[in-house]
C-alpha positions as CSV (number, residue, x, y, z in Angstrom):
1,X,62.4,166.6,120.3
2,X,60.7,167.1,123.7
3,X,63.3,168.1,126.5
4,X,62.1,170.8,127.9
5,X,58.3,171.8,127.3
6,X,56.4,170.8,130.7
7,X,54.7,167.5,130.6
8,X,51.8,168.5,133.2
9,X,51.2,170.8,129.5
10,X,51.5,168.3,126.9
11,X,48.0,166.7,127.9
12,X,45.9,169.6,127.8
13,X,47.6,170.8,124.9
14,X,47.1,167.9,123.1
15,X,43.6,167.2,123.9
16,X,42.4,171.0,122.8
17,X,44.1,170.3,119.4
18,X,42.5,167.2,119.3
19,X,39.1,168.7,120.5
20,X,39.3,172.5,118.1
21,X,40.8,169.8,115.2
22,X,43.9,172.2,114.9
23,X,48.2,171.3,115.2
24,X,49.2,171.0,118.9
25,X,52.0,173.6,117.8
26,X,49.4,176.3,117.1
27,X,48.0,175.7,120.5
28,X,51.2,175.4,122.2
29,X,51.9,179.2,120.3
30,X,48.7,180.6,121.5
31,X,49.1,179.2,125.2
32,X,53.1,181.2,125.2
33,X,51.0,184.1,124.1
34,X,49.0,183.6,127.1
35,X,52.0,182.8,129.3
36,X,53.6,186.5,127.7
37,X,50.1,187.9,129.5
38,X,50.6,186.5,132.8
39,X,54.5,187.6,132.6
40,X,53.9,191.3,131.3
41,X,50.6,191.6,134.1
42,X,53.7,190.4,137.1
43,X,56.6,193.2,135.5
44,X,53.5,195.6,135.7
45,X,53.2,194.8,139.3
46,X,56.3,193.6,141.0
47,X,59.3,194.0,138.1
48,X,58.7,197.4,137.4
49,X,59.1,198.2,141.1
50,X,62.8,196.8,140.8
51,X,65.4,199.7,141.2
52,X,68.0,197.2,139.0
53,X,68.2,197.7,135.2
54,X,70.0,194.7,134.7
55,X,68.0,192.7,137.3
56,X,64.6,193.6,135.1
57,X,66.4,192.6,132.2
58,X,67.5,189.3,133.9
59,X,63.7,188.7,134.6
60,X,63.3,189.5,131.1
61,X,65.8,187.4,129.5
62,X,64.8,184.4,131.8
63,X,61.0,185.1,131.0
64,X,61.6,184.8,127.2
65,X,63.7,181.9,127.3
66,X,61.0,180.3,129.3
67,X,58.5,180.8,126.1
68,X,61.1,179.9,123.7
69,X,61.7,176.8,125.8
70,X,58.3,176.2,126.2
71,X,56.8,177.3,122.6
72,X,59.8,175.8,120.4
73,X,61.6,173.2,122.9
74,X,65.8,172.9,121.6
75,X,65.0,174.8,118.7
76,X,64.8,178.3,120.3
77,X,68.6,177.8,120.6
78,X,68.3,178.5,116.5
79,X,67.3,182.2,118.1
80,X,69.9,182.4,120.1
81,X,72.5,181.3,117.3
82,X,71.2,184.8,115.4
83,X,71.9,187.2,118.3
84,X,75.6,185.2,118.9
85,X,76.4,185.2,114.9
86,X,75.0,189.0,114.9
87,X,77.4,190.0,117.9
88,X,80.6,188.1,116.6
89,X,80.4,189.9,113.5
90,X,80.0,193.6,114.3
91,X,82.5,192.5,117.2
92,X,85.2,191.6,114.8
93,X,84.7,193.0,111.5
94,X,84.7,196.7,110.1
95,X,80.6,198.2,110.7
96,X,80.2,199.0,106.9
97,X,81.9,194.9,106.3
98,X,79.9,193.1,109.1
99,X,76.2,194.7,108.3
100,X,76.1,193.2,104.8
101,X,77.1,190.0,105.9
102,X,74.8,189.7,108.8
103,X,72.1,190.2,106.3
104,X,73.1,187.5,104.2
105,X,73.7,185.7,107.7
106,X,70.5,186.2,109.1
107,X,68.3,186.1,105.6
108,X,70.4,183.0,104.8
109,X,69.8,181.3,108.2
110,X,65.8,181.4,108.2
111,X,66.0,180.2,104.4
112,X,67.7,177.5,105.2
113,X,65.1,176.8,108.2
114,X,62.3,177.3,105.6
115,X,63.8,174.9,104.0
116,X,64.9,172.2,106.1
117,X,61.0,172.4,107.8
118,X,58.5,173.9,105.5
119,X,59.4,172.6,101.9
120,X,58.6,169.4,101.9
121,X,55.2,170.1,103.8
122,X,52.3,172.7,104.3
123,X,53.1,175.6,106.3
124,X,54.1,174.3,109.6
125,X,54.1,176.4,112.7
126,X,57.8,175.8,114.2
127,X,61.0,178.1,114.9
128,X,60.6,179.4,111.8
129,X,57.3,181.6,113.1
130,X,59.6,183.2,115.4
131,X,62.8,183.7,113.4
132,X,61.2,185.7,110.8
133,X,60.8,188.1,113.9
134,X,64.3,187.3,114.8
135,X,65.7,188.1,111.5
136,X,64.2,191.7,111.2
137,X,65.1,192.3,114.3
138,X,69.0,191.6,113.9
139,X,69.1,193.0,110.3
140,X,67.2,196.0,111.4
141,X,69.7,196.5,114.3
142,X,72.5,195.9,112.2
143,X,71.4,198.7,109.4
144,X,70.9,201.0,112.5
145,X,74.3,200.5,114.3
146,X,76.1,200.9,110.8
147,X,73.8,204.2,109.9
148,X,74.9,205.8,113.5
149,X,78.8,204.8,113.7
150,X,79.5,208.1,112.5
151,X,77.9,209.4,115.7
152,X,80.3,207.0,118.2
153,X,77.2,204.4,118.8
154,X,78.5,201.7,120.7
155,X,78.1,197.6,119.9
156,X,75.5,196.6,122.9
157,X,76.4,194.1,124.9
158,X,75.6,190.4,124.2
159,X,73.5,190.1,127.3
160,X,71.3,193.3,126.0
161,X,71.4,191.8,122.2
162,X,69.4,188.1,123.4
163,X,67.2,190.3,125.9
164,X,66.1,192.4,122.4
165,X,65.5,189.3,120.5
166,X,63.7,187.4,123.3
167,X,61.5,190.0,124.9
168,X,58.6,188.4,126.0
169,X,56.0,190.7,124.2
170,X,57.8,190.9,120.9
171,X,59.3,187.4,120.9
172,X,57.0,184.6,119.5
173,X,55.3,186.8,116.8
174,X,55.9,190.1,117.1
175,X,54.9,193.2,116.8
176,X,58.2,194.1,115.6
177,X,60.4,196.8,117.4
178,X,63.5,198.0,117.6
179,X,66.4,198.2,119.4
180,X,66.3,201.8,120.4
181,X,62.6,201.2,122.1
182,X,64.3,197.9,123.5
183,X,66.7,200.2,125.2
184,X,64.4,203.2,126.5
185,X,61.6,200.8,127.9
186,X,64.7,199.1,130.3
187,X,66.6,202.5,130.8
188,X,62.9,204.2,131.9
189,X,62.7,206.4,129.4
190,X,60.5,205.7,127.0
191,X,57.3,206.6,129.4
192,X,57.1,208.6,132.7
193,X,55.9,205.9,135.2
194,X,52.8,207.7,136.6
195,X,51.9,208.1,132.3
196,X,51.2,203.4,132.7
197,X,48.2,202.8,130.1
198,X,45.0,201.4,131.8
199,X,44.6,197.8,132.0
200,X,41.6,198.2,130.3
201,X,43.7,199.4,127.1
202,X,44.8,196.2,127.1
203,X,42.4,194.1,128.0
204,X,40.3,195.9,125.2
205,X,42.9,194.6,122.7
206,X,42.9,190.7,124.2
207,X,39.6,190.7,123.6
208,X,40.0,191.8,120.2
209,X,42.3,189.2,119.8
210,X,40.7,186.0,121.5
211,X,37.6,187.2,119.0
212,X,39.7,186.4,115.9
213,X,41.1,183.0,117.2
214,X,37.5,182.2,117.4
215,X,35.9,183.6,114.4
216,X,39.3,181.9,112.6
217,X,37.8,178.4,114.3
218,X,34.5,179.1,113.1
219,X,34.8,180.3,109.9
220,X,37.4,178.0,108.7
221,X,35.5,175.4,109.5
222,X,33.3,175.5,106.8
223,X,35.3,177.7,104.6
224,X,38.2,175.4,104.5
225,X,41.3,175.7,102.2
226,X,41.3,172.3,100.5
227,X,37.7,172.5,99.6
228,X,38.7,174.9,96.7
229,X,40.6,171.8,95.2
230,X,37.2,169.7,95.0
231,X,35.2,168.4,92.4
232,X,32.2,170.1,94.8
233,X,33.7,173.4,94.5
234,X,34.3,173.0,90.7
235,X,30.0,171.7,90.3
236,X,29.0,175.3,92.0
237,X,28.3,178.0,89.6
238,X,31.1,180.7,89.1
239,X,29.1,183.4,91.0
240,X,29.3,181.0,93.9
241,X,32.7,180.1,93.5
242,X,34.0,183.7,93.5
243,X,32.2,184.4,96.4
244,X,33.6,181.3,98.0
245,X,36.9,182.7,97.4
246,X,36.4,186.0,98.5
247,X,35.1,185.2,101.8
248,X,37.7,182.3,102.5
249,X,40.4,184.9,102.0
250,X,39.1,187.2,104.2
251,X,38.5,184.7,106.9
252,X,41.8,182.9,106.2
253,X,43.0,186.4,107.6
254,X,41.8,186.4,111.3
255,X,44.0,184.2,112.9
256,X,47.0,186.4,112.1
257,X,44.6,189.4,113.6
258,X,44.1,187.1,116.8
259,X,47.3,186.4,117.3
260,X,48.9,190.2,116.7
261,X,46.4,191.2,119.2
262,X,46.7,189.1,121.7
263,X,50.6,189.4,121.4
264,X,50.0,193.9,121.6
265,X,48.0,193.6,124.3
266,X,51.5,191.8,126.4
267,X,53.4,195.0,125.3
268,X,50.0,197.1,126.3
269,X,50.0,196.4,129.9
270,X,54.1,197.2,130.5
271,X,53.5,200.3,128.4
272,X,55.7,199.0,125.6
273,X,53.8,200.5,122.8
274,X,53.8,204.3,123.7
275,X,53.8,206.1,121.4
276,X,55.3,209.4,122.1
277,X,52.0,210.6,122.1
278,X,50.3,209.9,124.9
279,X,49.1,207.0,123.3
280,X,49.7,203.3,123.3
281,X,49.6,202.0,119.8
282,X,53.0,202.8,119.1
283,X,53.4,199.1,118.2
284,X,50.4,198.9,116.1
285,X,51.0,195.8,113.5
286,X,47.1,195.9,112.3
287,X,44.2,198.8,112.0
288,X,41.9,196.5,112.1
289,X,38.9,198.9,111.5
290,X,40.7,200.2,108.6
291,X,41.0,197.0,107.1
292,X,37.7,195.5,107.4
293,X,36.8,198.9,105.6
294,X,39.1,199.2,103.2
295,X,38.1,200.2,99.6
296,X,41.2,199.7,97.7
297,X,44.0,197.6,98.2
298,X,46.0,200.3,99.3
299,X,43.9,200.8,102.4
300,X,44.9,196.8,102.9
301,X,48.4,197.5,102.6
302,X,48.5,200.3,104.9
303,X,46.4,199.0,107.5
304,X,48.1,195.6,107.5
305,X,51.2,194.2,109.0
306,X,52.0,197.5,109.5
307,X,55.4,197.1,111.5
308,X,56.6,194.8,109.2
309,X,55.9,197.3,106.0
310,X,57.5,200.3,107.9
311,X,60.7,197.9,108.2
312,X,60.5,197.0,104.7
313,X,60.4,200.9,104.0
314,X,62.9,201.8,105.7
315,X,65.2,199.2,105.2
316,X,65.1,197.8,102.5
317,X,63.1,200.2,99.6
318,X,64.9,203.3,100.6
319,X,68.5,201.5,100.8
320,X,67.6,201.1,96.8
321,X,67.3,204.8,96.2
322,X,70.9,204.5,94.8
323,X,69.5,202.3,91.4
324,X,67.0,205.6,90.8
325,X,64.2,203.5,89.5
326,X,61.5,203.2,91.7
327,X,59.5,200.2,90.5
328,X,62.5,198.4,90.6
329,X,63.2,199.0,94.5
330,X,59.2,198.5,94.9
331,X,60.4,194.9,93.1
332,X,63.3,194.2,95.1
333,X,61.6,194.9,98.2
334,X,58.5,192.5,97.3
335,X,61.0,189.9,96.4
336,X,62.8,190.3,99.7
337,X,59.1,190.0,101.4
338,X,58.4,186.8,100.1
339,X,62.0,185.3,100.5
340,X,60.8,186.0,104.1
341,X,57.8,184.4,104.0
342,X,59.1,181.7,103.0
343,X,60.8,180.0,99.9
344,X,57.0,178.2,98.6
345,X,56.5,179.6,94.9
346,X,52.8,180.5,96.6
347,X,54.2,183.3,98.2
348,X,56.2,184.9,95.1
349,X,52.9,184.5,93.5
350,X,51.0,186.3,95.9
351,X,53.9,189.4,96.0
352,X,54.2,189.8,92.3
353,X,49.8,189.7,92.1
354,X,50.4,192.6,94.9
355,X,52.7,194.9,92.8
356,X,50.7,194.0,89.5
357,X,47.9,195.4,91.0
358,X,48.8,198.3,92.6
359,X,50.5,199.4,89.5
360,X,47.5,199.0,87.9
361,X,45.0,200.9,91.3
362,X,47.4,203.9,91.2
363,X,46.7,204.5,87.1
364,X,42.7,203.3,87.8
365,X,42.7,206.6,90.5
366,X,43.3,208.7,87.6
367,X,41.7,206.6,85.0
368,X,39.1,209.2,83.2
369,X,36.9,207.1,82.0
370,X,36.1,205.3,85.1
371,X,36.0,208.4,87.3
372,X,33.5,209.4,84.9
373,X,31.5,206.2,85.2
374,X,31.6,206.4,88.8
375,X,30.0,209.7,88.8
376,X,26.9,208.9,87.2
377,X,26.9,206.2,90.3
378,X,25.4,206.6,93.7
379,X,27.9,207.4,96.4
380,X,26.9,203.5,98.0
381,X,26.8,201.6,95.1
382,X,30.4,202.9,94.2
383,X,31.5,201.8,97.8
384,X,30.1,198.3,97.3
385,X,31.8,197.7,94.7
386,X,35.1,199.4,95.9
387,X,35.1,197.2,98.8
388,X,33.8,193.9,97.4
389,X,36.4,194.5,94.0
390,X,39.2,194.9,97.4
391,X,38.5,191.4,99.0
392,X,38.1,189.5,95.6
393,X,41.6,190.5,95.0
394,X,42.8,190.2,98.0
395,X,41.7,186.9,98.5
396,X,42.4,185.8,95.1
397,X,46.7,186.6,96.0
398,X,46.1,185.5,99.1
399,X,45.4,181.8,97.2
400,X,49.4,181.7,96.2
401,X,49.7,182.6,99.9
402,X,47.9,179.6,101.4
403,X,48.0,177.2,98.9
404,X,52.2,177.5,98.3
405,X,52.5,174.8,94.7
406,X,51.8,175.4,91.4
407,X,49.6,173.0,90.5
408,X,47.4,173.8,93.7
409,X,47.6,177.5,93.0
410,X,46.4,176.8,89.4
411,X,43.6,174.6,90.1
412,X,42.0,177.3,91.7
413,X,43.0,179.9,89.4
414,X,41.6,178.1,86.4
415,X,38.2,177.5,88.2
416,X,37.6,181.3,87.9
417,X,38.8,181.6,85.3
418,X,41.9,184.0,86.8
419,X,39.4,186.5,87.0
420,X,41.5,189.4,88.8
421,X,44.8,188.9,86.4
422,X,42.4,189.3,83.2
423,X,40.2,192.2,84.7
424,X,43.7,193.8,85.7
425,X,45.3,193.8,82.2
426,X,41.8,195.5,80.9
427,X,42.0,198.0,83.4
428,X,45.7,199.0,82.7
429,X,44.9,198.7,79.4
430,X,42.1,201.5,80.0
431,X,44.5,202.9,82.4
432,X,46.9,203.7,79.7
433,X,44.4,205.2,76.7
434,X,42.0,207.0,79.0
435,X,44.1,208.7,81.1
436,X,46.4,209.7,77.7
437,X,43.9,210.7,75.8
438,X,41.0,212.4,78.4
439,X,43.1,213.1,81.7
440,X,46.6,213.6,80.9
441,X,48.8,214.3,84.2
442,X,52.1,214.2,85.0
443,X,53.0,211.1,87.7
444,X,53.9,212.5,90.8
């Protein structure tokens, strides 16, 4: 439904699809990323100059409407629906009543987007993208206005609970925030004035950004997805078809890195992402030297989506501290991570791979035996293979991840052989009589 995008847009929007062979929606997302820019460059020189609170936040309001408009047409009113059903609950119902069932609102609302728009097809980039950010963001709020009550926090207005969800740097996909920086950033206290970042903070991590979009274009386009699914890619030797999957999964990755960028750069140049420090990667969603380098998966997790995990921390794995069992809140919070992804049995794949195999890294870190293999090796060689072993199985997750359906998923999986499932039960397995029987320690 086209009401309200501009049509003087639609052409060019169309055309570069049609000419960089990728869905007009993902250009349409990129171009309100690049709209955010121009906004957050104008509040850096004329808003931030306006005495008002509550005109700024006007601007702001109108600004990110403007993008959901523009980005999502009619169905940015689906955003609007979460900050209205968030309000009218901790309006009329008891605090420690209304936050559980705004979860169950909010969770229940983008599963019943995913379903109604991504089921039946590939991942499709509509107001889903955005109310995954919109659901953190109103469950997050919701856990925080129920965890201060005690201290006579106040229900914020409904004017201030649309502005949170539809800040223009934060909005389409993130990097996610919450409502107390919301507040501080419009109230002129989260950063002294004279303290404004460079531009050239920002336009360091732009750059970053519009670097990913095009390695994505250029990678992909000989690494593509469906290729794996080929009789072609079954007739190359399994050396070559492990490497293929290794690489494609870390190239897969850098149009999420493009995009994060581009989108903490907006928040960059209005200061957004202080940190408290003086620094401004207090919004940081991806270390993106970090991850390139990383030797384990660990290093992945922690340098990756990194606003998203700390929500997921805090949130939801320490709310579980009541069952006393921590692998089980480590599998309640994966679950709840890949409900959020989306409801495609690809993702639940790639979650349960991710806690299979960090169960089985933290035991290999104190694994005798292969501490005692690694020291007969030189200090490269072991890095090599530390890095190549933390691609493969990254990328071999990340297939549930891209491919969503079984029978996909599988394909793939049987053509190496599931390589990174079997090599993971041998390692636990080693895990398990090695560090028993020549390193015995007591888990931490």
């Amino acid at each position: 439904m086209l009401l309200f995008r501009m049509a003087i847009l639609e052409g060019p929007v169309n055309y570069l699809a049609s000419l960089l062979d990728v869905p007009a929606d993902a250009v349409r997302l990129v171009t309100g990323l690049i709209f955010s820019q121009i906004f957050a460059i104008l509040h850096r020189v004329t808003f931030s100059k306006i005495s008002s609170h509550f005109t700024k936040r006007t601007i702001h309001l109108l600004l990110g409407l403007f993008l959901g408009f523009y980005v999502w047409d009619m169905d940015c009113l689906h955003h609007c629906a979460s900050a209205v059903g968030f309000y009218i609950l901790f309006f009329f119902l008891p605090w420690d009543l209304a936050v559980k069932v705004n979860f169950f609102y909010q969770l229940g609302y983008l599963l019943v987007g995913y379903y109604y728009n991504n089921m039946v097809v590939n991942y499709a980039i509509n107001w889903t993208t955005s109310q995954a950010i919109v659901t953190l963001k109103m469950i997050g709020l919701g856990f925080d206005l129920d965890d201060l009550k005690k201290d006579g926090v106040k229900l914020p207005s409904p004017f201030a609970v649309l502005g949170y969800v539809f800040f223009m740097g934060t909005y389409l996909v993130g990097p996610l925030d919450d409502f107390k920086r919301f507040e501080a950033f419009f109230n002129d206290s989260l950063f002294e004035k004279e303290k404004l970042p460079s531009f050239l903070i920002a336009l360091k991590r732009l750059a970053h950004g519009i670097f990913y979009l095009v390695l994505s274009l250029i990678t992909t386009s000989f690494l593509k997805t469906d290729f794996m699914l080929t009789s072609e890619f079954q007739e190359l030797s399994l050396v070559l078809r492990i490497l293929f999957v290794t690489a494609w999964g870390h190239c897969v990755l850098y149009k999420y890195l493009g995009v994060w960028c581009i989108a903490e750069s907006t928040c960059m140049y209005v200061g957004y992402t202080f940190n408290g420090k003086d620094k401004w990667d207090g919004l940081r969603n991806v270390a993106t030297a970090a991850f390139h380098k990383a030797l384990k998966l660990q290093d992945v997790i922690d340098s990756w989506n990194i606003n998203t995990n700390n929500w997921c921390a805090k949130h939801i794995y320490k709310r579980c501290k009541f069952l006393g069992n921590k692998g089980l809140s480590q599998v309640i919070t994966m679950t709840f991570l890949a409900m959020w992804h989306g409801l495609h049995l690809g993702y639940f794949v790639c979650f349960i791979q991710e806690f299979f195999y960090m169960s089985m890294e933290k035991g290999l870190q104190r694994n005798a035996l292969v501490q005692k293999v690694a020291s007969f090796l030189p200090g490269s060689v072991t890095m090599v293979i530390s890095w190549f072993y933390t691609k493969l199985f990254l990328s071999f997750a990340l297939v549930g991840f891209e491919l969503y359906y079984y029978e996909r998923i599988m394909h793939v999986y049987r053509s190496i052989y599931f390589i990174c499932p079997v090599f993971s039960v041998l390692i636990i397995l080693s895990n398990v009589i090695f560090v028993q029987k020549l390193s015995p320690e007591k888990d931490d």
